[in-house]
C-alpha positions as CSV (number, residue, x, y, z in Angstrom):
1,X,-10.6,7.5,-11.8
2,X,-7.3,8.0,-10.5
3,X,-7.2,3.9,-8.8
4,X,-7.8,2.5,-12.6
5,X,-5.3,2.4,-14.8
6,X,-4.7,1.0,-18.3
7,X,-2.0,-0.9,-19.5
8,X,-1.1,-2.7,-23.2
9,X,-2.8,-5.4,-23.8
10,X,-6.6,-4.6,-22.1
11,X,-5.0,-4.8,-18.8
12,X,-6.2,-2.8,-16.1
13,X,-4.9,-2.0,-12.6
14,X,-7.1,-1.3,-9.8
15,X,-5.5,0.2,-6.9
16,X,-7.4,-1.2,-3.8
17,X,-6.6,0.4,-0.3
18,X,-5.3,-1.7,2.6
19,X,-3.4,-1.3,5.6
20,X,-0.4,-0.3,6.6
21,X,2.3,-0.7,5.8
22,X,1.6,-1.8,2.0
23,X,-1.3,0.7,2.0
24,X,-2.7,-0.6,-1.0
25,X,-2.8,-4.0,-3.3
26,X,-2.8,-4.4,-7.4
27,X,-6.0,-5.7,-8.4
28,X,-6.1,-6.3,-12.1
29,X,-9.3,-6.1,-14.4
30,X,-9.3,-7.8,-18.2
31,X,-12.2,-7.1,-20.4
32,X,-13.4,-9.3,-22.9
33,X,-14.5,-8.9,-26.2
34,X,-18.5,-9.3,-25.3
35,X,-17.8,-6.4,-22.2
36,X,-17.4,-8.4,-20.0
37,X,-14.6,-8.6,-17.0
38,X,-12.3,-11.2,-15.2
39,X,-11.3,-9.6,-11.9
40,X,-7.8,-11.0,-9.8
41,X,-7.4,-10.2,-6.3
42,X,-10.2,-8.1,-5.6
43,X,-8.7,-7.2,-2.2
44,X,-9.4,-7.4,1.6
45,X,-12.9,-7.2,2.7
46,X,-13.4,-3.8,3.7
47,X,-15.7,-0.8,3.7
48,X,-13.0,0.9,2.0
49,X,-12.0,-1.7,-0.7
50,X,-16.0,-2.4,-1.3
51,X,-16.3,1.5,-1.6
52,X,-13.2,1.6,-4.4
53,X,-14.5,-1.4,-6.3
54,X,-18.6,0.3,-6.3
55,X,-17.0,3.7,-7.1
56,X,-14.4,1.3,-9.8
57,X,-18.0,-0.4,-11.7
58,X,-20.0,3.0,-11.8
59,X,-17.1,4.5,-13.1
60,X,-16.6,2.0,-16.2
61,X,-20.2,1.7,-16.6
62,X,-20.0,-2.0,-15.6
63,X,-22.6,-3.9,-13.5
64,X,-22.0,-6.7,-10.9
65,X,-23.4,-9.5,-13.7
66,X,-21.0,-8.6,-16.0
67,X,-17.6,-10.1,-13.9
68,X,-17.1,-13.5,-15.5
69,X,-14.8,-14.2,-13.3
70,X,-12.8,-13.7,-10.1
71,X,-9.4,-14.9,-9.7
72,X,-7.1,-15.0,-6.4
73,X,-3.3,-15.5,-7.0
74,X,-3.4,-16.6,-3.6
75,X,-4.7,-16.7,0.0
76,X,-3.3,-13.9,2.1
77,X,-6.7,-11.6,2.5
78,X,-5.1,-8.7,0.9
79,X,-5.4,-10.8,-2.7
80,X,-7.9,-13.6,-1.7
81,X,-10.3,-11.3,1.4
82,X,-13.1,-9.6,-0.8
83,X,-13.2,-12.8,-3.3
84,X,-16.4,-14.2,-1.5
85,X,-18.4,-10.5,-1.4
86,X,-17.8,-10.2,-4.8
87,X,-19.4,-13.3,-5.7
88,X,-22.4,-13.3,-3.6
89,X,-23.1,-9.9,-5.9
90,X,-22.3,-11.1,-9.2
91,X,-22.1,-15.0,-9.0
92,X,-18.9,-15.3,-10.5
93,X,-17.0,-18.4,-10.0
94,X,-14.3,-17.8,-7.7
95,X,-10.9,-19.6,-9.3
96,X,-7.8,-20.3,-7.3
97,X,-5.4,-23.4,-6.8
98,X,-6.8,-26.3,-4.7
99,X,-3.4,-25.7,-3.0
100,X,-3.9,-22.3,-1.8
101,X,-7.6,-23.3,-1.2
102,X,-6.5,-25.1,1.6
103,X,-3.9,-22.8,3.3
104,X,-6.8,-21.0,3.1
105,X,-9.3,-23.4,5.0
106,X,-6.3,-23.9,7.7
107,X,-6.3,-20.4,8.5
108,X,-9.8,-19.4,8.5
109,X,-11.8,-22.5,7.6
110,X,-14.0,-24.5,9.8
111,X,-11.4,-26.5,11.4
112,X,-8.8,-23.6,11.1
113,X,-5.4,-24.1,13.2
114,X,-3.3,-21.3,12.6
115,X,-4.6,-18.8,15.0
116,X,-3.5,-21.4,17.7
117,X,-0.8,-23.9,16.0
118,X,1.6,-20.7,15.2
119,X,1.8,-19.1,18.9
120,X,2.5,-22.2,20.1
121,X,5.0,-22.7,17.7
122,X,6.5,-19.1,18.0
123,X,6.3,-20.6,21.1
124,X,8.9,-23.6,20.4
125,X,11.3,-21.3,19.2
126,X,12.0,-18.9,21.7
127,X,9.5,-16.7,21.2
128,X,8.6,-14.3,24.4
129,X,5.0,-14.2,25.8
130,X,4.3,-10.6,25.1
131,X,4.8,-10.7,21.5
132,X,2.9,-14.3,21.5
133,X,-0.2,-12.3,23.0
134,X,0.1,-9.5,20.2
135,X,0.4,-12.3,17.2
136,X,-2.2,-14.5,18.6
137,X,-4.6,-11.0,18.5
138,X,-3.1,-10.1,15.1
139,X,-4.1,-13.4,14.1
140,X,-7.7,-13.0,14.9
141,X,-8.2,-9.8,13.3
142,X,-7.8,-11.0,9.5
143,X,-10.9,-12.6,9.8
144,X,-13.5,-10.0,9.0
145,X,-11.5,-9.4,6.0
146,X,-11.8,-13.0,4.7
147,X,-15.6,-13.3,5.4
148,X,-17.9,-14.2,3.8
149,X,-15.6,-16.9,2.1
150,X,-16.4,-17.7,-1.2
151,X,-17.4,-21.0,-3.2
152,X,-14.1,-22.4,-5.1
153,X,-13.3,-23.6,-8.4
154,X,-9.6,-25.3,-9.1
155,X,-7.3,-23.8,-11.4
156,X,-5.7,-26.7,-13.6
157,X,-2.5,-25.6,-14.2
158,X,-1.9,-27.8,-17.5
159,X,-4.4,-26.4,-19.1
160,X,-4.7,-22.4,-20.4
161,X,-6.6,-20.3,-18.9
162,X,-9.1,-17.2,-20.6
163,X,-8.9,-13.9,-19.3
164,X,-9.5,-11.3,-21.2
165,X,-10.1,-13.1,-24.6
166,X,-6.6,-14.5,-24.3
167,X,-5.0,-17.4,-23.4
168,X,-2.9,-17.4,-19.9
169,X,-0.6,-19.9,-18.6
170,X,-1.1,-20.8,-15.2
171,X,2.4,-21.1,-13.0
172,X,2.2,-22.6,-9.6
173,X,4.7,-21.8,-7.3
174,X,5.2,-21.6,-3.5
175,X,7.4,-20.3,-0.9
176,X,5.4,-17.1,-0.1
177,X,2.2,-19.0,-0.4
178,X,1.8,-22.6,-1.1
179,X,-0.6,-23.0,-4.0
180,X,0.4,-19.4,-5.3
181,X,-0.3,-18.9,-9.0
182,X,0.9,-16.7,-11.6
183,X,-0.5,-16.3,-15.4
184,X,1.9,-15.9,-18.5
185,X,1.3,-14.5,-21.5
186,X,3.5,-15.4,-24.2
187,X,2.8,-13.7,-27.0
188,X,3.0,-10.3,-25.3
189,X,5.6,-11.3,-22.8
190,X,3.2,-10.0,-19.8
191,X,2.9,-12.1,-16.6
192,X,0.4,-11.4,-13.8
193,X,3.0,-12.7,-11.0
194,X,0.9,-11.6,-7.8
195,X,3.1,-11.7,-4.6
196,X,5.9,-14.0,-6.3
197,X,7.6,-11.3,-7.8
198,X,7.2,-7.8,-6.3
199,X,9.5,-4.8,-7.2
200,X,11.6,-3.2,-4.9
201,X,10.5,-5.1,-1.9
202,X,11.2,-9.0,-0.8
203,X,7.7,-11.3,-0.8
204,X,7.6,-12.5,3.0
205,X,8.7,-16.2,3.1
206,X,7.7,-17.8,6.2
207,X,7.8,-21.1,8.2
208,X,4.5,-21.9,9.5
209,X,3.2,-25.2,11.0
210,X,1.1,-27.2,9.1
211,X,2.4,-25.8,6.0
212,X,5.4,-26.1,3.3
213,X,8.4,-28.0,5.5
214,X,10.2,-26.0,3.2
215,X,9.2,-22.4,2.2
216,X,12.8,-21.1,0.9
217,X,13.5,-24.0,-1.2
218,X,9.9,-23.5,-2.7
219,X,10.5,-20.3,-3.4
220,X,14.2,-20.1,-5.0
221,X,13.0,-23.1,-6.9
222,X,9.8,-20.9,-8.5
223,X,12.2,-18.2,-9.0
224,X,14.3,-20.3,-11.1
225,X,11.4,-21.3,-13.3
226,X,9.7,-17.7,-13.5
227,X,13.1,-16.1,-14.3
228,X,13.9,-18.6,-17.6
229,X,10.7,-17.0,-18.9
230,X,10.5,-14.4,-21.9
231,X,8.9,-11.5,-20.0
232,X,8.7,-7.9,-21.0
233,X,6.5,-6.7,-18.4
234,X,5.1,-8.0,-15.0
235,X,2.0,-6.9,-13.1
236,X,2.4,-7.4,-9.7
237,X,0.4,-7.3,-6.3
238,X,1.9,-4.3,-4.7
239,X,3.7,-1.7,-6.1
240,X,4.3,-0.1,-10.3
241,X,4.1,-2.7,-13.4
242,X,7.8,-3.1,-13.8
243,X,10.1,-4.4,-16.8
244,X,13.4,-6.3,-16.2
245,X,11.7,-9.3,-14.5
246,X,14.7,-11.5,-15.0
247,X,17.1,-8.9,-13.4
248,X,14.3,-8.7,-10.6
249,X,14.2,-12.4,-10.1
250,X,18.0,-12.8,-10.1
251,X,18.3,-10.0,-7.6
252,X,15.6,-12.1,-5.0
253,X,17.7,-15.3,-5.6
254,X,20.6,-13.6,-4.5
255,X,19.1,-11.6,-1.3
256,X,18.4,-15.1,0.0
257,X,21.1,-16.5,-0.7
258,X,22.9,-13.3,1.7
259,X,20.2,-13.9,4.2
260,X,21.1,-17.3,4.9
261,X,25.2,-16.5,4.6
262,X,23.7,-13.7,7.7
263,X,21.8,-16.7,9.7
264,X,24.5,-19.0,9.6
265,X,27.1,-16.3,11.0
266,X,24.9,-15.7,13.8
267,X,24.8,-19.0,14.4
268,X,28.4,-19.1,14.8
269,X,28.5,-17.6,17.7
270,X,27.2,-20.5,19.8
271,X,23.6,-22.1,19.7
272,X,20.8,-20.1,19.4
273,X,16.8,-20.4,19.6
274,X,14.7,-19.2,16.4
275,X,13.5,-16.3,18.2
276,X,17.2,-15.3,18.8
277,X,17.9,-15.2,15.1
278,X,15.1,-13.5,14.2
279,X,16.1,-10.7,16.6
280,X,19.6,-10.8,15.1
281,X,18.5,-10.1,11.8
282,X,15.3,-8.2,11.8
283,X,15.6,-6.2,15.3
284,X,15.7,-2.5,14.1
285,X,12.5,-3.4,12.3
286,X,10.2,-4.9,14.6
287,X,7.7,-2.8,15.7
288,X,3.9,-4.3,15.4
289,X,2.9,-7.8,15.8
290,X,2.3,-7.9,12.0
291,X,6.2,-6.8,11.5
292,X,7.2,-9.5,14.2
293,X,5.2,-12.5,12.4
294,X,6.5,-11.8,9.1
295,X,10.1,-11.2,10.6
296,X,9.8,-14.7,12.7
297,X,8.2,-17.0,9.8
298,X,11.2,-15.7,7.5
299,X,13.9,-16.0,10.3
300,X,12.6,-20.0,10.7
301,X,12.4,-20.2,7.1
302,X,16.2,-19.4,6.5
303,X,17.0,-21.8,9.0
304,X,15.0,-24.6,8.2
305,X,16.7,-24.3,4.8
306,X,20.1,-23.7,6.4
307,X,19.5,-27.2,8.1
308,X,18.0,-29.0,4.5
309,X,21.7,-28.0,3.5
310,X,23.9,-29.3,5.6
311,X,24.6,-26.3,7.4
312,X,22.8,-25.7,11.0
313,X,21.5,-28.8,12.9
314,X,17.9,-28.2,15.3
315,X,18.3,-29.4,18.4
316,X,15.8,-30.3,21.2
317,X,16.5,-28.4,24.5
318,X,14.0,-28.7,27.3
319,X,10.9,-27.2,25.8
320,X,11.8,-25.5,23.2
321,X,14.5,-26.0,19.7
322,X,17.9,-24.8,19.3
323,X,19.8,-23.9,16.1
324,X,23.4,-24.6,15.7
325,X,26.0,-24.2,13.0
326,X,27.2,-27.7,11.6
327,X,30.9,-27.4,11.1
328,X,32.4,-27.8,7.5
C-alpha cells in the first residue's frame, strides 16, 4: 500500500489522513518476533482514518487480536483520537503518560474545562468576541474524534519499554504537550519523537489555563535533553523520517529564542494586551479559528516566558491583562 512504509529496524510508517492543514499524521507500526504489532498514534477518529487502518490490517495480513499494543505520544486527537476504537476491536492496552492522561481528561473528560476555561481566557487577553465564538466552536468539534475514549495504562518512564522485540527508552517532555513522550533507541540511534521534534515545521507551543504555567521553558528545556542524544534517525508525527536531529533541535532552540527577541520589541512600543501580540506576530497567517488558537496559545506562551525572565511584566487593567517591557 502506498500509506505503509518500511524503515531499518522493523519500523513501519502508516500515513493516516487528517485535516487540514497537516493533512495527514505518522503512525508507526513495530512487529514482533511472534507477528504480532505495537501500534503508536493510531490517529483521529474518523471514517477515513478507520478506513486506512482496515485497508492497512488486510493489507499485511494482520487481524485486530494481533496489536499488542497501542501507544499515544500524546493527547492532541490527531496522535491520541482513534486510541479508544482501536481497543474496543482488539483489546489492546492503551499506554500513554499519566501526564498526558490528564490534559487529556481536562479537555474531553467528564469534568472537562477547556472548551469553556480557554475562551474565557482568550478572553482575559484581549481577545475579540468573533474569534472567541469561532474557537469556542472549534473547540467542540474535536470531540467526535476523541470518542470512544479508551482505558489507560501509565508509561513508567524509568523503566524500558518493548516494542517491537526491542528495548525503548521512554523520554518525557512537555511544552507542546505536557506528559508528551518520546522512545529512544540506542543501539540503532532511532527515536520515535512524536510532535517534540517535527521537521521543517515548529511543534505549536501554547499557553492554556489549567495547564503548564510554563510551556516555552518546558519545551527548550526537553529540547536540550533530546538534542544531547546519539540519534541517527527520528520518526516523527507529521512529515518524512529525517536525520540530523541535533541540527533540527538546535535550529527550534534558536527560533524561540528569535520569537521572543520579536515579542519583546513589540512590547516596546508601549503596553500591549496578549491578543495584540499575537496579531503582531502571526497576523498574515490567521485565517481559521484552528490557525488563531494555535497562534494565540504560542503568542501567551512567549510572553509568559518573557515575564519568567525578567523581561515583560503582566499587568491587571480593568478586565483584562496587559504586557509591558521591563526596562534593563
Amino acid at each position: 500500500m502506498e500509506n505503509i512504509q518500511s524503515w531499518e529496524g522493523g519500523v513501519l510508517r502508516v500515513s493516516v489522513p487528517m485535516g487540514l492543514p497537516l493533512r495527514q499524521v505518522n503512525s508507526y507500526l513495530l512487529p514482533d518476533q511472534d507477528g504480532r504489532v505495537t501500534v503508536i498514534d493510531p490517529g483521529p477518529h474518523t471514517l477515513a482514518a478507520e478506513l486506512a487502518w482496515q485497508g492497512v490490517l488486510e493489507a499485511m495480513n494482520i487481524t485486530w487480536t494481533q496489536v499488542r499494543d497501542i501507544v499515544v505520544t500524546h493527547h492532541h486527537p490527531d496522535h491520541y483520537g482513534l486510541a479508544g476504537w482501536m481497543q474496543s476491536r482488539s483489546g489492546a492496552r492503551v499506554w500513554m503518560t499519566e501526564r498526558a492522561h490528564a490534559e487529556a481528561g481536562l479537555a474531553w473528560g467528564d469534568e472537562a474545562i477547556l472548551n469553556e476555561a480557554l475562551p474565557v481566557f482568550f478572553r482575559r487577553h484581549g481577545m475579540p468576541e468573533e474569534w472567541i465564538t469561532g474557537i469556542r466552536e472549534h473547540l467542540e468539534g474535536f470531540l467526535p474524534e476523541v470518542t470512544p475514549q479508551p482505558e489507560v495504562t501509565y508509561i513508567n518512564a524509568a523503566e524500558p519499554f518493548v516494542m517491537g522485540s526491542r528495548k525503548w527508552q521512554p523520554i518525557i517532555t512537555g511544552g507542546h504537550a505536557p506528559g508528551h513522550v518520546s522512545f529512544y533507541h540506542g543501539g540503532s540511534g532511532q527515536i520515535l519523537c512524536g510532535d517534540a521534534v517535527l521537521p521543517q515545521i515548529s511543534p505549536n507551543v501554547g499557553l492554556q489555563p489549567g495547564s503548564d504555567p510554563q510551556p516555552l521553558l518546558t519545551f527548550l528545556q526537553g529540547l536540550q535533553e533530546l538534542r544531547s542524544l546519539r540519534v541517527e534517525l527520528a520518526f516523527p508525527g507529521h512529515r518524512e523520517p529525517f536525520p540530523g536531529f541535533t541540527a533540527r533541535a538546535d535550529s527550534l532552540l534558536r527560533h524561540h529564542e528569535e520569537r521572543l527577541d520579536a515579542t519583546a520589541a513589540l512590547l516596546a512600543g508601549g503596553p500591549l494586551s496578549g491578543f495584540a501580540v499575537c496579531e503582531g506576530l502571526f497576523r498574515s497567517r490567521i485565517a481559521t479559528a484552528h490557525q488563531m488558537r494555535f497562534a494565540m496559545s504560542e503568542a501567551l506562551a512567549h510572553l509568559a516566558e518573557l515575564v519568567r525572565r525578567g523581561r515583560a511584566a503582566e499587568t491587571e487593567a480593568g478586565s483584562g491583562l496587559l504586557f509591558s517591557a521591563v526596562l534593563e
